[in-house]
Each structure stands twice: as structure tokens, then as C-alpha cells.
Backbone as ProteinMPNN parsed JSONL, in Angstrom:
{"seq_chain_A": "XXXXXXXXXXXXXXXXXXXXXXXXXXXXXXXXXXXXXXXXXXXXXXXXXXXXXXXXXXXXXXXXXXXXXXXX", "coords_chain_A": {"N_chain_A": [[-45.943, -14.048, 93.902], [-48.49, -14.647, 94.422], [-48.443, -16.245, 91.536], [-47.141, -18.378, 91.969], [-48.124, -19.854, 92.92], [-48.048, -19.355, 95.409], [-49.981, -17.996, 97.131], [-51.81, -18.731, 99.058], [-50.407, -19.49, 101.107], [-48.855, -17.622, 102.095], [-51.003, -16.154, 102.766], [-51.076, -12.817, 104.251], [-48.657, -11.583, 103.208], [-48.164, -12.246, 100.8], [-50.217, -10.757, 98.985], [-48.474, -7.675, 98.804], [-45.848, -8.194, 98.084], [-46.304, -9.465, 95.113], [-46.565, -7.31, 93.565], [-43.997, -6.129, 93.398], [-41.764, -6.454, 91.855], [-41.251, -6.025, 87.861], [-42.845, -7.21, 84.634], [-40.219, -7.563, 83.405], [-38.701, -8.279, 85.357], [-37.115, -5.945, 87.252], [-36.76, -4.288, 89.627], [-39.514, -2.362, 91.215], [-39.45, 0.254, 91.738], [-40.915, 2.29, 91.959], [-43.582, 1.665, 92.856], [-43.103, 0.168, 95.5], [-40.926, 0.946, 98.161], [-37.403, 0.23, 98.588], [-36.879, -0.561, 100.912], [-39.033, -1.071, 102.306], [-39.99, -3.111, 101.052], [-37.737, -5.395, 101.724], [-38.397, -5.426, 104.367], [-40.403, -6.579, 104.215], [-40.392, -9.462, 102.81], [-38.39, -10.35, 105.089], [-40.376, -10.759, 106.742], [-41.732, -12.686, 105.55], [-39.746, -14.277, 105.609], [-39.291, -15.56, 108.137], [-42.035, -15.814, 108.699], [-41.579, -18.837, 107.379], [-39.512, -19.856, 108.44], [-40.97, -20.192, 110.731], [-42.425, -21.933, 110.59], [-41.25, -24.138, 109.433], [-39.212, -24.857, 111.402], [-40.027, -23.758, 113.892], [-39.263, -21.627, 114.968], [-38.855, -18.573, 114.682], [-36.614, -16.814, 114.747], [-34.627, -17.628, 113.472], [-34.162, -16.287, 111.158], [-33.303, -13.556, 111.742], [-31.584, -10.876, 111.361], [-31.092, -10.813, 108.606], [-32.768, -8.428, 106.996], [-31.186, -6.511, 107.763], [-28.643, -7.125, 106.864], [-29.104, -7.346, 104.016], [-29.69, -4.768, 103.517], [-27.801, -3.534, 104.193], [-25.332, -4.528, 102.135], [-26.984, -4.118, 99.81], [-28.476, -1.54, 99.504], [-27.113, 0.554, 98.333]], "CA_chain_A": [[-46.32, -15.057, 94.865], [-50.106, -15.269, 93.65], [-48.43, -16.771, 90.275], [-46.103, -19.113, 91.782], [-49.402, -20.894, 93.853], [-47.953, -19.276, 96.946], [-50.098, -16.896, 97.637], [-52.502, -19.267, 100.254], [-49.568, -20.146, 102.316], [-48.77, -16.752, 102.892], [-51.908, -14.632, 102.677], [-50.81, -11.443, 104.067], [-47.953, -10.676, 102.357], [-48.492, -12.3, 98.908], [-50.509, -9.523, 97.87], [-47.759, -6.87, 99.034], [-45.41, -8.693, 97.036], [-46.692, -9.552, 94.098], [-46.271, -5.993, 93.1], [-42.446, -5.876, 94.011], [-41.032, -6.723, 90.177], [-41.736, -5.347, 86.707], [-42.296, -8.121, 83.724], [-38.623, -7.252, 82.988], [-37.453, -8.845, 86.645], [-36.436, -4.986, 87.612], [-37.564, -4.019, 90.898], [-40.481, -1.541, 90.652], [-39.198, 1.268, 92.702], [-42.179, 3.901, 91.802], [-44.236, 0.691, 93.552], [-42.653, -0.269, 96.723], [-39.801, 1.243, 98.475], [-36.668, -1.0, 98.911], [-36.598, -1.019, 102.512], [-40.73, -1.487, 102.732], [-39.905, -4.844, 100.401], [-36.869, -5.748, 102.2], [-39.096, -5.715, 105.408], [-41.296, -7.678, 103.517], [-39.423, -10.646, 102.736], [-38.3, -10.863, 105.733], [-41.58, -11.106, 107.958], [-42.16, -13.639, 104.952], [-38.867, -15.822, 105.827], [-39.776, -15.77, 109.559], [-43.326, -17.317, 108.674], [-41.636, -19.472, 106.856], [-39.088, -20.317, 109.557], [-41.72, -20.585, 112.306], [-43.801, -23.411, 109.728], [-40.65, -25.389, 109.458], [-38.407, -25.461, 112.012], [-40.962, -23.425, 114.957], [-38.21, -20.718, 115.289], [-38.261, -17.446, 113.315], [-35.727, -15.881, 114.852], [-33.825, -18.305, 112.52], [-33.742, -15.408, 109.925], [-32.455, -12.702, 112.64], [-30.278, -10.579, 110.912], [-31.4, -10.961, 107.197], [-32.956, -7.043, 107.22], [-29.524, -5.463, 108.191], [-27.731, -8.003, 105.87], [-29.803, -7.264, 102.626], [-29.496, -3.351, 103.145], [-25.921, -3.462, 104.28], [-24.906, -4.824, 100.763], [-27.826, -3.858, 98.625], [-28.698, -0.81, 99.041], [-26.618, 1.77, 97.158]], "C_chain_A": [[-47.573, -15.784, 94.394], [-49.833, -16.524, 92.235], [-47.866, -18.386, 90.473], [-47.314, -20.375, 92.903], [-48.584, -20.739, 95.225], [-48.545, -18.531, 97.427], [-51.322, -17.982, 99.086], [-51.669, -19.648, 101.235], [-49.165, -18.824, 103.058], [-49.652, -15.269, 102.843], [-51.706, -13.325, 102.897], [-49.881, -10.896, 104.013], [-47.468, -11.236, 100.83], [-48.983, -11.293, 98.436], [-49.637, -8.049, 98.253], [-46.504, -7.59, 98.294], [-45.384, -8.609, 95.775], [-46.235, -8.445, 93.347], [-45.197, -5.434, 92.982], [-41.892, -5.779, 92.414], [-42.042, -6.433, 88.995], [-41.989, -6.949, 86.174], [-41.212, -8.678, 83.707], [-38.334, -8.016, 84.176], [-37.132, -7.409, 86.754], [-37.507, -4.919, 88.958], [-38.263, -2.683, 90.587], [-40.817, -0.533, 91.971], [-40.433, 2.259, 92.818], [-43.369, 2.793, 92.484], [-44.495, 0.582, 95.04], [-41.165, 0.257, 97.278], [-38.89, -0.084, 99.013], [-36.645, -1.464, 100.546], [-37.734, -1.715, 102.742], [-40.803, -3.625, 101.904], [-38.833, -5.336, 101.098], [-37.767, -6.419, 104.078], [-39.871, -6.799, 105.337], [-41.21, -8.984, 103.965], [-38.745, -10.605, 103.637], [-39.124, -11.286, 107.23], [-41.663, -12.82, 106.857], [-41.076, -15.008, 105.449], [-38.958, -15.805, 106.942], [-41.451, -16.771, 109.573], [-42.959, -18.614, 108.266], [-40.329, -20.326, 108.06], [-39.924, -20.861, 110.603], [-42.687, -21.897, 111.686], [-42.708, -24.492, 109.94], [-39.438, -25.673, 110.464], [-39.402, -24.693, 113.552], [-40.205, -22.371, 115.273], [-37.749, -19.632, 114.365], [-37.386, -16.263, 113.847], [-34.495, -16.565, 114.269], [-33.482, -17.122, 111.545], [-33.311, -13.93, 110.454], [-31.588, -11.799, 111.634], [-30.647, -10.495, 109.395], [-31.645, -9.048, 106.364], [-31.493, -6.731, 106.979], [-28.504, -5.97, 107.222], [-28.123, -7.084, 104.393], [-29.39, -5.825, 102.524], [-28.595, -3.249, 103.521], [-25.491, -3.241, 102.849], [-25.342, -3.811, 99.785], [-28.129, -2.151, 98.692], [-28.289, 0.786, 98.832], [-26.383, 2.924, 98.061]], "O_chain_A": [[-47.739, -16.966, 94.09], [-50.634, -17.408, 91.932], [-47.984, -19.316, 89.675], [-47.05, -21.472, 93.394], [-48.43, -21.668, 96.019], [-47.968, -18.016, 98.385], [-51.322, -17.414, 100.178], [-52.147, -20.149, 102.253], [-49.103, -18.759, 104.286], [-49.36, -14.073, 102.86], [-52.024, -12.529, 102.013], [-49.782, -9.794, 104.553], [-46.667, -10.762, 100.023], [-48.413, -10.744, 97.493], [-50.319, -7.087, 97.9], [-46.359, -6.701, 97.455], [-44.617, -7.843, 95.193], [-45.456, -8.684, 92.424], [-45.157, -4.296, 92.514], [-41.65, -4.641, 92.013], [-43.267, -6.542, 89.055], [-41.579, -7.887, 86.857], [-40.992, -9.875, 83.894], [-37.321, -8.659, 83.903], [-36.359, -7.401, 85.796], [-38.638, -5.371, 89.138], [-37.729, -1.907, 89.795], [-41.747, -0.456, 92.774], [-40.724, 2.883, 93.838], [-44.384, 3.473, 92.629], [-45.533, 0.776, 95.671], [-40.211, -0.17, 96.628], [-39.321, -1.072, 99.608], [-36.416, -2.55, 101.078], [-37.687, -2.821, 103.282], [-41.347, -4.699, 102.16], [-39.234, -6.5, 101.099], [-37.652, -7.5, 104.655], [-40.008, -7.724, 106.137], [-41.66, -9.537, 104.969], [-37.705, -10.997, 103.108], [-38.756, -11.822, 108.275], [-41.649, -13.918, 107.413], [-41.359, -16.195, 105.608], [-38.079, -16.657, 107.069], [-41.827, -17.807, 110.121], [-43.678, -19.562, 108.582], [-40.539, -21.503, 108.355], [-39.623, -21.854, 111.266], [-43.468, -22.606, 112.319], [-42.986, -25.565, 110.477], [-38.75, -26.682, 110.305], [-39.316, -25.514, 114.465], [-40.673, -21.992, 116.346], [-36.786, -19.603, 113.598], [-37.431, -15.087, 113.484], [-33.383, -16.116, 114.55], [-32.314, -17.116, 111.157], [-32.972, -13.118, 109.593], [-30.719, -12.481, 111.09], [-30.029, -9.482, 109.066], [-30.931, -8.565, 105.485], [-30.895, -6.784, 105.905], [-27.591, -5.246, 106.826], [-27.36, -6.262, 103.886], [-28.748, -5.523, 101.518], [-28.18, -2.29, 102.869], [-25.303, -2.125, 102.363], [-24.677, -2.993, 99.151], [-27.902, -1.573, 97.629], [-28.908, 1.822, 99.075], [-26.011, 4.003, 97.6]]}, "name": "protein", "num_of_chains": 1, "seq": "XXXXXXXXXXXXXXXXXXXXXXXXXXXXXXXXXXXXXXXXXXXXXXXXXXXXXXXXXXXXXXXXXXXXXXXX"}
């Protein structure tokens, strides 16, 4: 987030982030647990819902989606 010049838009969870991925792009399990980043990113797309449309229950459902699929 910090790299990508987003970390002032979403101060408190850019630096909980940031830390999520290796170099490699692998997710950096001995880091952050998948659920604790999954939670993450989605408080993050609710801020980001409530900036542009005023409504973050726009991303409702995203949580339960992501670990439905994803996680193993």
C-alpha cells in the first residue's frame, strides 16, 4: 500500500497490509493469517465504498465470498 502512494488514504490499514506478500507475490502466511488479511481487505473496501459511493455495506458479503472459495 505504502509503495503504491496509498498508504495516506488509508492510514490504518496500510501498515497491516503492507506486510501481507513476499517479494515473490506469495502470501506471507508465517506474517498474517489468511482470515486476519481477508478481514483486512475488506474493512479496506468498505472505506473505500463509504469515500465513493457513501455506502459500505456495498461490499457486504465479500468476507464469506473470499473464504468460501479461497481458503483450502
Amino acid at each position: 500500500m505504502g509503495q503504491l502512494g496509498l498508504g495516506g488514504h488509508f492510514r490504518r490499514l496500510a501498515p497491516r497490509l503492507d506486510g501481507a506478500f513476499r517479494a515473490d507475490g506469495v502470501f506471507a502466511h508465517d506474517h498474517l493469517r489468511f482470515v486476519d488479511f481477508v478481514d483486512d481487505v475488506e474493512e479496506l473496501l468498505e472505506e473505500v465504498a463509504w469515500q465513493e459511493w457513501g455506502d459500505k455495506e456495498a461490499v457486504d458479503g465479500f468476507e464469506e465470498y473470499v473464504l468460501r472459495h479461497y481458503r483450502g
